[in-house]
Steps between C-alpha positions, in 0.01 A plus 500: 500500500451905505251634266620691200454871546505689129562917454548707198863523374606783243777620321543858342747726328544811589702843384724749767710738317555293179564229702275167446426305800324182589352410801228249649404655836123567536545633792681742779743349714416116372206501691218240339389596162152690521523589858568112637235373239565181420231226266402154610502423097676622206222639357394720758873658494459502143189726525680779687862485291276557171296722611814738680755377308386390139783418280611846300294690753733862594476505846674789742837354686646651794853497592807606721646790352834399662431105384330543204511077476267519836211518344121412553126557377280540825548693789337336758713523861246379738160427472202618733505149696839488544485837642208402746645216607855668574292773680265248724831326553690817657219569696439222661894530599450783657228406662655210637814696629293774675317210708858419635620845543154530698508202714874507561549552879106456613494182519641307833659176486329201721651400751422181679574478905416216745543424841703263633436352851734321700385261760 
């Protein structure tokens, strides 16, 4: 059996043009909550959701203007490891593709010849 994984989970209410909205989304395009943070216990994940995210705490919520019901409360695309590793990963591409580019044609095949006698 896996082991259980734990991460903050929040709900808020929220106001566009008279409008009240709900919403649960911590955070941009359903990535993990906190950047991929997740708690071996629920106390640890407790620690962070009361400490961002205390009950009756005003907090700033960012939307879609042309979804308003897309909503979300940290902008956090990529983070800095993500990025590296992308990065290391597309050079290392490259690099591989130049070695082919540069050994394309140099190289001669083997060939293999033998006598034969007859007697």
């Amino acid at each position: 059996m896996g082991k259980t994984w734990y991460w903050p989970k929040v709900w808020y209410d929220y106001e566009v043009e008279d409008r009240k909205l709900s919403a649960e989304n911590i955070a941009f395009f359903g990535m993990a909550p906190f950047g991929a943070r997740i708690f071996p216990t629920w106390e640890e994940a407790n620690v962070v959701l009361q400490s961002q995210y205390a009950e009756e705490r005003t907090v700033t919520v960012r939307y879609n203007p042309s979804n308003p019901l897309n909503a979300f409360l940290v902008v956090r695309v990529m983070s800095a490891d993500f990025i590296f590793v992308l990065v290391a990963g597309i050079i290392l591409l490259l690099a591989g593709w130049l070695c082919t580019l540069t050994l394309r044609g140099k190289t001669q095949p083997v060939i293999a010849t033998r006598q034969v006698r007859r007697s």
